[in-house]
C-alpha positions in Angstrom: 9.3 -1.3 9.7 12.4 0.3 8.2 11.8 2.9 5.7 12.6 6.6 4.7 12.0 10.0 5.0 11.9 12.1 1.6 11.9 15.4 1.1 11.6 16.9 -2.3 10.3 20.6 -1.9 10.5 22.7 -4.5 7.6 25.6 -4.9 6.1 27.6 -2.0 2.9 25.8 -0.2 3.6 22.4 -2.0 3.1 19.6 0.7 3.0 16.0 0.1 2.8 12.6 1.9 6.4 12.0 2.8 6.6 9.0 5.1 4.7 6.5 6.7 5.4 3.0 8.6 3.3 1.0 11.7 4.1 3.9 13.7 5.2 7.0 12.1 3.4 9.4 9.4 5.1 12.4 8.1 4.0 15.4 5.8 5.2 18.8 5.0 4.7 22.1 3.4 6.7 25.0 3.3 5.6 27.9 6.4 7.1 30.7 4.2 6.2 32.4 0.5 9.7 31.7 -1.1 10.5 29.1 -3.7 13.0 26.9 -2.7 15.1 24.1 -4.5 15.5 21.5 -1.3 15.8 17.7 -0.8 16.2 15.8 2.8 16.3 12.3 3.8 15.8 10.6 6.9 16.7 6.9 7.5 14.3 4.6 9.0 10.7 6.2 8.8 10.5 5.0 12.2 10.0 6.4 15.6 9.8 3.3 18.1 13.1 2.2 19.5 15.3 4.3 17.1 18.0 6.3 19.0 19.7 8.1 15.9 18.2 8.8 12.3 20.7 9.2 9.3 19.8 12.9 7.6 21.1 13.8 4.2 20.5 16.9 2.9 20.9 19.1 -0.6 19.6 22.7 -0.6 20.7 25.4 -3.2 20.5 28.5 -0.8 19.2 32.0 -1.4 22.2 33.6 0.4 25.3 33.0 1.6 25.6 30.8 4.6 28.1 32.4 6.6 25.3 32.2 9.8 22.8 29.9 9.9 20.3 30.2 13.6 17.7 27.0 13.7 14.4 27.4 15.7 12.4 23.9 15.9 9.0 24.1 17.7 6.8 21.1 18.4 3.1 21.6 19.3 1.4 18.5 20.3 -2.8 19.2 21.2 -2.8 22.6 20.5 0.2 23.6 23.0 4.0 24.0 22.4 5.5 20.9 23.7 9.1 21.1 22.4 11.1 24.6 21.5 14.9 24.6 20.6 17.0 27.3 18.4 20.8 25.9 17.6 23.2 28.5 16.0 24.5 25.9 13.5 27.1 27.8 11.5 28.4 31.3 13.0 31.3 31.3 10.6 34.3 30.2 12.8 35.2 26.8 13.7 32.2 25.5 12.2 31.3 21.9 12.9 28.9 21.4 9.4 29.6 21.3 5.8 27.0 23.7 4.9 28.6 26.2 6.8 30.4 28.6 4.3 28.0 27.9 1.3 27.1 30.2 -1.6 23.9 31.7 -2.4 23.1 29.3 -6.0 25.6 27.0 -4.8 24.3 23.3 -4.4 24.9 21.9 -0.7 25.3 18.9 0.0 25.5 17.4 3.7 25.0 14.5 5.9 24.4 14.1 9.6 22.5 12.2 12.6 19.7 13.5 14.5 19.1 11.7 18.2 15.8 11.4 18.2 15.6 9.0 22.1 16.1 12.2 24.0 11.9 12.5 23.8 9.9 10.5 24.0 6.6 11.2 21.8 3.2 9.6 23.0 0.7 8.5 20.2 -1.3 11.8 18.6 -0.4 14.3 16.1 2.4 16.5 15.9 3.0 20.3 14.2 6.9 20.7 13.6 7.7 24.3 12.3 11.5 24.5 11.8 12.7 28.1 10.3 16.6 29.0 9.6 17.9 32.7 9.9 20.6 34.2 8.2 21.0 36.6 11.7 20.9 35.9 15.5 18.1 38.6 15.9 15.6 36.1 13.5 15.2 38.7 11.7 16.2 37.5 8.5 14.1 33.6 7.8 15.8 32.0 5.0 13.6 28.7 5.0 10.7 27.7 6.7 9.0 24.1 7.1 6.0 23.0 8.4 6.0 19.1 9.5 2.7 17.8 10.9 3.7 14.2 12.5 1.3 11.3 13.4 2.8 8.9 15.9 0.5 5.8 15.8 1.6 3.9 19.1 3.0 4.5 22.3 6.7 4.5 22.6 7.1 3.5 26.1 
């Protein structure tokens, strides 16, 4: 039941198989027109009693990250289901490595994600996660599109 999650994304519209065990499927494709040079990893490919996934991720950046907003949106049968944004670096006292990075520059960094705080009934799932060099989301630096097939029940 343990597996991985693996993100290798590399040209704009490239999407690929990326994951799948009893009860999880995951693909992906990139939701803007940039290239980008990106990797990310998720440990287990699971989604049935898992509390925290291990992430690792490398990105080589098209600007500097000196602010980095996060907008995730799930949609689950057509209607938004899920919507968080998370200013992850702001440029003082920042908690992640990324933060401070330079446009070319490989980045390299490692968190968890708890995933128990939803729980996700059986169907499929849109993910669209965009970062923004600016507050105003003005400015979308990446952009991913996930679609997520749960195949059981997870309560």
């Amino acid at each position: 039941m343990f597996g991985f999650v693996f993100f290798i994304l590399f040209t704009p519209g490239v999407s690929g198989f990326s994951c799948t065990s009893s009860d999880l499927e995951l693909s992906y494709a990139f939701c803007d027109s940039t290239a980008h040079s990106f990797e990310f990893i998720v440990t287990p490919c699971s989604i049935l009693k898992i509390s925290v996934w291990h992430a690792a991720l490398t990105w080589i950046p098209k600007s500097d990250i000196d602010f980095l907003k996060i907008t995730f949106a799930v949609w689950y049968d057509g209607a938004r289901a899920l919507s968080w944004k998370e200013v992850i670096c702001s440029g003082t006292d920042d908690e992640y490595s990324l933060c401070g990075g330079l446009k070319g520059e490989t980045i390299a960094a490692e968190f968890d994600i708890k995933g128990k705080r939803t729980m996700f009934p059986k169907g499929n799932y849109t993910v669209i996660l965009q970062a923004f060099s600016d507050n105003s989301e003005q400015n979308m630096i990446m952009c991913l599109n996930f679609t997520m097939t749960v195949k059981q029940d997870a309560f």
